[in-house]
C-alpha positions as a Python dict, from the first residue, in 0.01 Angstrom:
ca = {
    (1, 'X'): (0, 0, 0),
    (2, 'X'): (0, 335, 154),
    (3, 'X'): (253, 437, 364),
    (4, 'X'): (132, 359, 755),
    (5, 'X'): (99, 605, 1039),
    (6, 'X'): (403, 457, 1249),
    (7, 'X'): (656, 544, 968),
    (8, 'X'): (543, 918, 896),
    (9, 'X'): (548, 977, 1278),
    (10, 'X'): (905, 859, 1289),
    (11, 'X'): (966, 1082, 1027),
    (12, 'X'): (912, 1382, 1263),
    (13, 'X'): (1177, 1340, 1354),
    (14, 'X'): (1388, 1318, 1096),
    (15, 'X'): (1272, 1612, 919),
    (16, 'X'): (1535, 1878, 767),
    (17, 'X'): (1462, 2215, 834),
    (18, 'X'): (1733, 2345, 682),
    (19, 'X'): (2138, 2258, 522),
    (20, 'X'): (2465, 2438, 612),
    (21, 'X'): (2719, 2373, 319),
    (22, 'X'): (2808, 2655, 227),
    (23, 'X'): (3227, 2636, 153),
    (24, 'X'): (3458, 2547, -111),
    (25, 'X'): (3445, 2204, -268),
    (26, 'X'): (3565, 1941, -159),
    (27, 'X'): (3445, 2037, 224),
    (28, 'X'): (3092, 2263, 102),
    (29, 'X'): (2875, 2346, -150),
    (30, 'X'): (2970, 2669, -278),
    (31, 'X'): (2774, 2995, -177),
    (32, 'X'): (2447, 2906, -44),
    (33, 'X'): (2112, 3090, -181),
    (34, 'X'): (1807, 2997, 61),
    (35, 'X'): (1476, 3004, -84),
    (36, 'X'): (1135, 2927, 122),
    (37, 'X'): (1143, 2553, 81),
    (38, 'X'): (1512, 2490, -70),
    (39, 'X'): (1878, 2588, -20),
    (40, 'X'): (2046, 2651, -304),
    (41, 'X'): (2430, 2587, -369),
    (42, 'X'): (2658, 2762, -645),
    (43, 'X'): (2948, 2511, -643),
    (44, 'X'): (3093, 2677, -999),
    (45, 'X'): (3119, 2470, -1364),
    (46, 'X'): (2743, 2576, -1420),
    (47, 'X'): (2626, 2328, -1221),
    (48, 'X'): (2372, 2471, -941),
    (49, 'X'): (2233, 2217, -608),
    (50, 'X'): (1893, 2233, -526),
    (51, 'X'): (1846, 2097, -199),
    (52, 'X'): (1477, 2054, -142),
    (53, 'X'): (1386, 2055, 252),
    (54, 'X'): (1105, 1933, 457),
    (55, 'X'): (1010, 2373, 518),
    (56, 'X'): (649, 2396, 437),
    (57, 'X'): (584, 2745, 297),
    (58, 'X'): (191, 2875, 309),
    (59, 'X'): (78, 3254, 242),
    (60, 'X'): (461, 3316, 171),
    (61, 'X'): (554, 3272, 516),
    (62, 'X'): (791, 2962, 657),
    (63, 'X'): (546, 2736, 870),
    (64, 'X'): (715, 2433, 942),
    (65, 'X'): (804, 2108, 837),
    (66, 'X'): (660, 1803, 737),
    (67, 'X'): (790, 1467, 747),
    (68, 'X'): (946, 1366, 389),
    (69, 'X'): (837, 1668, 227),
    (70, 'X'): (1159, 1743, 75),
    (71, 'X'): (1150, 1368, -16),
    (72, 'X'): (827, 1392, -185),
    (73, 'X'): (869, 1732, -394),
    (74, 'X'): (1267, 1601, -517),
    (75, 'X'): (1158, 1267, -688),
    (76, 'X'): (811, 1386, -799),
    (77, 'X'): (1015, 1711, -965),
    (78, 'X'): (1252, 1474, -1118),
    (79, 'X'): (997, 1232, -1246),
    (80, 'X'): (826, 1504, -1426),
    (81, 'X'): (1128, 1677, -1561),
    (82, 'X'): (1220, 1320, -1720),
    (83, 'X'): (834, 1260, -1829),
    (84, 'X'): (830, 1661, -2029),
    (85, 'X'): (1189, 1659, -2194),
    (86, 'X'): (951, 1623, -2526),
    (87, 'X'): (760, 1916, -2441),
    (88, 'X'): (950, 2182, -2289),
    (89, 'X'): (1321, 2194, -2178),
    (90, 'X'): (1449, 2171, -1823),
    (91, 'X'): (1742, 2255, -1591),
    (92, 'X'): (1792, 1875, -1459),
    (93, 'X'): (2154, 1704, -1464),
    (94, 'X'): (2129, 1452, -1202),
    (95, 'X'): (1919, 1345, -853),
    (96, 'X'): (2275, 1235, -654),
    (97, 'X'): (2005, 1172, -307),
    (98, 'X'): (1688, 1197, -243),
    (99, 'X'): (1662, 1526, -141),
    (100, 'X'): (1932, 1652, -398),
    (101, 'X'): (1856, 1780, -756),
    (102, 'X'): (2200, 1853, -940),
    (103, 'X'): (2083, 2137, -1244),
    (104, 'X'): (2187, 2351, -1481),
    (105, 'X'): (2311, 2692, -1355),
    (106, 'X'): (2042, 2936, -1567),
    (107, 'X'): (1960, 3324, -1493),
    (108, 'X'): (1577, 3269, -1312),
    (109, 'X'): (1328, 3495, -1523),
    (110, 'X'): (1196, 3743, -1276),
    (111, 'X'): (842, 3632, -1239),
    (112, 'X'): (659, 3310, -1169),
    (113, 'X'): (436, 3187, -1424),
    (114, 'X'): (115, 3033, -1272),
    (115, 'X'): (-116, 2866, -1516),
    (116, 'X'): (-506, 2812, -1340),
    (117, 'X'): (-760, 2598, -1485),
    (118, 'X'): (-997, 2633, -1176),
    (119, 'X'): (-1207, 2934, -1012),
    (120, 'X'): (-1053, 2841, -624),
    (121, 'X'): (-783, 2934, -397),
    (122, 'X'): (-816, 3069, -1),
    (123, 'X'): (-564, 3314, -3),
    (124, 'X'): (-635, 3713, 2),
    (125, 'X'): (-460, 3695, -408),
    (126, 'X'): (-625, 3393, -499),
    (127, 'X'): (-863, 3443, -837),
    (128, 'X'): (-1134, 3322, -598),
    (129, 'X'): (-1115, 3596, -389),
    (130, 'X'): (-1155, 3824, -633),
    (131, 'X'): (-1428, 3701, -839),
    (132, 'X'): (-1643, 3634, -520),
    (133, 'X'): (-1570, 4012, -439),
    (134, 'X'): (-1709, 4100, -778),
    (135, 'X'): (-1399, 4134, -1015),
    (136, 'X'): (-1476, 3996, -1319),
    (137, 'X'): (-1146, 4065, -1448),
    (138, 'X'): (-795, 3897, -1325),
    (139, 'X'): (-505, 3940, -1415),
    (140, 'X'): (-574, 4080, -1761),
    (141, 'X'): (-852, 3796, -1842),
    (142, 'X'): (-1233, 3861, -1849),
    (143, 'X'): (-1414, 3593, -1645),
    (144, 'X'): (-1820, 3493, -1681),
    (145, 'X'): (-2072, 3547, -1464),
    (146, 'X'): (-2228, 3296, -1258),
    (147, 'X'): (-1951, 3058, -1176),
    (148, 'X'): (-1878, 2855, -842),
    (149, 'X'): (-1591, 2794, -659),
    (150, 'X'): (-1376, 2545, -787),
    (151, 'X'): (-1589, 2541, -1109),
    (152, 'X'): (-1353, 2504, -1394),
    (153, 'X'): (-1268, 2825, -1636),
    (154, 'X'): (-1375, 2854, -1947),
    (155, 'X'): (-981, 2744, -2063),
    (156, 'X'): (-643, 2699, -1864),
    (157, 'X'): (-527, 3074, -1811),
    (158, 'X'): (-150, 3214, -1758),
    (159, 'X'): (-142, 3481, -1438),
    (160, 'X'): (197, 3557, -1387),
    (161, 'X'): (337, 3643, -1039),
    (162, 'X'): (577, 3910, -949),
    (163, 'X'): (822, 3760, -677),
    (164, 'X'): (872, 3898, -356),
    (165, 'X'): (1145, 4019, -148),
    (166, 'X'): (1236, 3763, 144),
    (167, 'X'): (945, 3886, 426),
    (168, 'X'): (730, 4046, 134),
    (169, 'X'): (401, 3846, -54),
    (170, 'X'): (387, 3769, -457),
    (171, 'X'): (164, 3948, -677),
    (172, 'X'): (-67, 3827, -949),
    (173, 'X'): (-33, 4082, -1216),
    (174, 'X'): (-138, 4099, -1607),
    (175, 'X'): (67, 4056, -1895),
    (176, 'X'): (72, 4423, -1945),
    (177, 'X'): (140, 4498, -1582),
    (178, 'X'): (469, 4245, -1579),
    (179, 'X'): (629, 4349, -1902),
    (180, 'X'): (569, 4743, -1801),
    (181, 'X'): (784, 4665, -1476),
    (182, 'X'): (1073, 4606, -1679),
    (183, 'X'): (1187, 4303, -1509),
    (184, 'X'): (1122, 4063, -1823),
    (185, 'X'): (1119, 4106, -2167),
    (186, 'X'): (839, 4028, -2414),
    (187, 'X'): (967, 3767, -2594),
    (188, 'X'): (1043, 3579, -2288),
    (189, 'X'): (748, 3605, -2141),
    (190, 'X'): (520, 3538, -2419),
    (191, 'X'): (791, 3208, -2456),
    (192, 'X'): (794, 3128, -2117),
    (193, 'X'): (374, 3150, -2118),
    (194, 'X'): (323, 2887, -2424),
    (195, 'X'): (612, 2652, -2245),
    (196, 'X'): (394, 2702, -1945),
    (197, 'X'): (55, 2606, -2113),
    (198, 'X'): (188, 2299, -2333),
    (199, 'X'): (335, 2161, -1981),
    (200, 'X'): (37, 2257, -1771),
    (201, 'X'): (-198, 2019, -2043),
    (202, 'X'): (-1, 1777, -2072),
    (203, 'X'): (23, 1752, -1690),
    (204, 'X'): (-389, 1749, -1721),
    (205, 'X'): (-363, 1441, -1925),
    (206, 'X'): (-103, 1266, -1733),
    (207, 'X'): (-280, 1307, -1419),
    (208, 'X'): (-644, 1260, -1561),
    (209, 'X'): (-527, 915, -1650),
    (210, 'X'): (-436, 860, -1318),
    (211, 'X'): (-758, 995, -1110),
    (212, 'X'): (-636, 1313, -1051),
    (213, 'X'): (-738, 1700, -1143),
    (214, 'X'): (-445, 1915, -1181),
    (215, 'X'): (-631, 2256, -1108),
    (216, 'X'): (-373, 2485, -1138),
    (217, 'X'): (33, 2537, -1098),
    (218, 'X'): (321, 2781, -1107),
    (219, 'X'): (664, 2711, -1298),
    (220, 'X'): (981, 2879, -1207),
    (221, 'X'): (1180, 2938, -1526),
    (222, 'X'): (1512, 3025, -1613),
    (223, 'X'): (1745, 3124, -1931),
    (224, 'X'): (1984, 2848, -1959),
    (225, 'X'): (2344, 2934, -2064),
    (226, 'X'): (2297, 2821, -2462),
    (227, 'X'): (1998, 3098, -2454),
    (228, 'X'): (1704, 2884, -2421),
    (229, 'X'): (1446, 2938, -2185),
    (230, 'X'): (1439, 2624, -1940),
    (231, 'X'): (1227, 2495, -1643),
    (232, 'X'): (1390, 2523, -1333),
    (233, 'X'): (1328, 2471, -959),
    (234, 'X'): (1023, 2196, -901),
    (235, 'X'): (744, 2080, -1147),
    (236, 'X'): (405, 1960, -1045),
    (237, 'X'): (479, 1924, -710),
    (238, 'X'): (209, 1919, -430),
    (239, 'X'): (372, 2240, -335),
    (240, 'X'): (321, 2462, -684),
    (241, 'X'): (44, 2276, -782),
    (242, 'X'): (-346, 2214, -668),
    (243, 'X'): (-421, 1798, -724),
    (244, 'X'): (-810, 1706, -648),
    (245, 'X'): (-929, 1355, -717),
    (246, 'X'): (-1133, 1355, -1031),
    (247, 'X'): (-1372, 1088, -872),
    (248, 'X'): (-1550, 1277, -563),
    (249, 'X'): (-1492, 1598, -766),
    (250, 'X'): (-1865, 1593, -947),
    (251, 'X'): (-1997, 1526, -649),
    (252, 'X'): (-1823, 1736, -397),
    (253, 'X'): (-1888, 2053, -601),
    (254, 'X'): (-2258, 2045, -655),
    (255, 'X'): (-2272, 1962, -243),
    (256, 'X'): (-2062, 2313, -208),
    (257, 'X'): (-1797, 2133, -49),
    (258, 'X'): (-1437, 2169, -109),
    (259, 'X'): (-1261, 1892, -341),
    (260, 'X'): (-1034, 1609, -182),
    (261, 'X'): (-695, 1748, -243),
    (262, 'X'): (-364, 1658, -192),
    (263, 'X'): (-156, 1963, -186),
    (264, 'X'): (-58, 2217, 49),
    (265, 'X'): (-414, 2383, 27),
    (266, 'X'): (-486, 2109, 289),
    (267, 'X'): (-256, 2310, 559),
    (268, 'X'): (-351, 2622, 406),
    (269, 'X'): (-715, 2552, 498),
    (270, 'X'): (-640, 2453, 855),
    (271, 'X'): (-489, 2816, 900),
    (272, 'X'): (-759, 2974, 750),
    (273, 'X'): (-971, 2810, 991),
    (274, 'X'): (-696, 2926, 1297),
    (275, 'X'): (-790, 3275, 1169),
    (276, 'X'): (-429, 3296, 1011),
    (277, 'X'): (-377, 3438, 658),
    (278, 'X'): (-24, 3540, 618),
    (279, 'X'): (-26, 3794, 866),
    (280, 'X'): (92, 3799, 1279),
    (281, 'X'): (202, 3498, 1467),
    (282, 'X'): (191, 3143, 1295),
    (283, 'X'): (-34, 2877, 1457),
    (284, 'X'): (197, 2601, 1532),
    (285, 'X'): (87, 2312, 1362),
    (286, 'X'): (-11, 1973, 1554),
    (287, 'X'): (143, 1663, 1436),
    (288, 'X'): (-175, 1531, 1320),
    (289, 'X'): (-194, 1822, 1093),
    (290, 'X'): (145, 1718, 968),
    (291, 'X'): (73, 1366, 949),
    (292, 'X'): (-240, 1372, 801),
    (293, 'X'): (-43, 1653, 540),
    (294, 'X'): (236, 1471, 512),
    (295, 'X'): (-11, 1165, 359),
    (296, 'X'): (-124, 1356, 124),
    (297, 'X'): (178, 1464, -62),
    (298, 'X'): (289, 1119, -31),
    (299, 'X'): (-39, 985, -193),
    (300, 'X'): (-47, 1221, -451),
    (301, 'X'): (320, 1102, -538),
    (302, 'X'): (232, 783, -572),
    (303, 'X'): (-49, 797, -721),
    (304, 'X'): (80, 1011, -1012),
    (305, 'X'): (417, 766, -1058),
    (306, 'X'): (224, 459, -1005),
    (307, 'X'): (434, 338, -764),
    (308, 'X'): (503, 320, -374),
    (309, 'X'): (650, 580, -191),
    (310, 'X'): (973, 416, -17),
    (311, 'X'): (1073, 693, 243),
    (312, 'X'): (1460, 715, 327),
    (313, 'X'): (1435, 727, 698),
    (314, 'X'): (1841, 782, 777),
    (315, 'X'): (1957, 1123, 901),
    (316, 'X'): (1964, 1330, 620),
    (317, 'X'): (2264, 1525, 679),
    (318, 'X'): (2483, 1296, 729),
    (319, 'X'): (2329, 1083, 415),
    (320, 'X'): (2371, 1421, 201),
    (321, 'X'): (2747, 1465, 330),
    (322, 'X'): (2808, 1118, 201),
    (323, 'X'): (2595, 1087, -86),
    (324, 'X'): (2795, 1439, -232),
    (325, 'X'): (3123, 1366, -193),
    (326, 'X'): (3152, 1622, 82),
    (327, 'X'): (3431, 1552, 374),
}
C-alpha cells in the first residue's frame, strides 16, 4: 500500500537537516566530515559513520530537505550493499538506525565513477546537453548520430567525474583526462571502472525484474585498508541513480515526453522550469514539491525491495543519540 499523504506531511516536520556529534566517544562521534547529503563521523578503530540526512542536493548545490529522505537512501544503500557482496566488495559493517550506516574506514578514490546507459540528463554537464549541442563525443566515447533523448546508448558507458571543492560543480572528464590529473592511478581506475560496470548490470537486471529502468548511476569508491578497492558511500539510491518505469517508457519516448521517474531528476526538473540551474538564489521548494518528491523515492524503494516502506516518524536526534550509545 503506498505510503498516504497525511504521513509524509508529518514528516516535514521531522526532517533532519543536519547532525552535531562531533566529540570523543562515549559523548560524540569523532571528527565530523560533512558532505552534501551526509555527515560523516571518524570515531577511530577503522570504523567510519555515515549519517545519511533528509538534505536534498541538485546541480551541486544544498536545496532542502525532504521528508524521509535520509530514511529512504540508508536502507535502500544497505539493501543493495547486502544484494552485490557477490559482485563487487563494499564498505558496510552494520545499519545501528535508520539513518545510520556503520562502514569500513577506506581512503575515497578521488573521482566519482558514473556509469550511463541512457542519452538524458537536464543539467548544463549532462551527456544530453552535449549531444543536442552537437558533440558527438563525451567523455572519451564516440556517440551515433540520430539519437533522442532518453534513447538508450549503444552499451552502458563509464564517465568518470572529477569532484568538486565544497561551493564548486563536478566535472565529467575522459579516461585520459582523469588519469593525466594525477589524482588516481591507472590500475585503480581501470579496477574501479569494471567493478562499476558488473554492479551497474546487475542493478539493470535486478530492477528490470521489478518494472524499473535503471538509466544511469554514480558509485563512490574507496581503497579499503587490506588494499582492495571497495564501494563506499550509497548504492543505487534515488539520489546517484536515474529509475524510470519500464512500462510507460515505450510509450512516453516516441510521444517526446519525459519518462516517469523516481529520482531526484523529478526536483531537478521543477528548477529547471523556475529558471534555476545551479547558479544565483535557490527557488524554495513548496511542500507539494516535496511531497510529491518525497513519494517518489519512497516508491522507488519499495518497489525495488518488494516491500513497504515503514517510515520511523520519532525525532531523529534523539533516536540517533540512543540508538548509538551516545550520552
Amino acid at each position: 500500500m503506498p505510503i498516504d499523504t497525511a504521513t509524509l506531511r508529518r514528516g516535514l516536520a521531522l526532517t533532519l537537516d543536519g547532525t552535531s556529534f562531533e566529540g570523543p566517544p562515549p559523548q560524540g562521534l569523532g571528527t565530523k566530515i560533512a558532505g552534501k547529503v551526509r555527515d560523516n563521523y571518524l570515531p577511530g578503530g577503522g570504523r567510519r559513520i555515515l549519517v545519511t540526512t533528509d538534505r536534498i542536493s541538485a546541480f551541486d548545490r544544498v536545496l532542502g530537505t525532504l521528508p524521509f529522505k535520509g530514511q529512504v537512501l540508508n536502507g535502500l544503500s544497505a539493501w543493495w550493499f547486502e544484494h552485490t557482496r557477490q559482485v563487487a566488495p563494499n564498505h558496510l559493517l552494520e545499519v545501528p538506525d535508520p539513518n545510520v550506516t556503520v562502514g569500513v574506514e577506506c581512503r575515497p578514490l578521488d573521482a566519482e565513477i558514473v556509469v550511463r546507459a541512457y542519452l538524458t540528463g537536464v543539467t548544463s554537464t549532462s551527456i544530453w546537453t552535449h549531444y543536442e549541442r552537437g558533440e558527438r563525443t563525451f567523455c572519451g566515447h564516440r556517440l551515433p548520430d540520430g539519437l533522442r533523448k532518453n534513447e538508450p546508448l549503444p552499451e552502458p558507458i563509464v564517465t568518470p567525474s572529477t569532484k568538486a571543492e565544497k561551493g564548486g560543480h563536478d566535472v565529467s572528464v575522459s579516461r585520459a583526462e582523469l588519469l593525466a590529473t594525477g589524482k588516481i592511478g591507472e590500475a585503480e581506475l581501470d579496477r574501479a571502472s569494471a567493478m562499476a560496470l558488473a554492479l551497474f548490470r546487475h542493478g539493470q537486471q535486478t530492477c528490470r525484474a521489478r518494472g524499473l529502468i535503471l538509466a544511469d548511476t554514480k558509485y563512490e569508491m574507496g581503497v579499503a585498508p587490506d588494499g582492495r578497492i571497495v564501494v563506499i558511500d550509497e548504492m543505487h539510491t534515488p539520489d546517484s541513480s536515474r529509475y524510470w518505469l519500464e512500462a510507460s517508457y515505450a510509450a512516453r519516448l516516441s510521444r517526446g515526453e519525459e519518462p516517469e521517474s523516481f529520482d531526484k531528476e523529478y526536483v531537478r526538473r521543477w528548477l529547471a522550469a523556475q529558471g534555476f540551474k545551479g547558479d544565483g538564489p535557490i527557488p524554495p521548494i513548496p511542500d507539494e514539491v516535496r511531497i510529491e518528491a518525497a513519494r517518489r523515492y519512497i516508491e522507488a524503494c519499495e518497489t525495488v525491495q518488494g516491500r513497504p516502506f515503514v517510515p520511523e516518524l520519532s525525532e531523529p536526534i534523539a533516536r540517533m543519540r540512543r540508538n548509538l550509545g551516545l550520552r
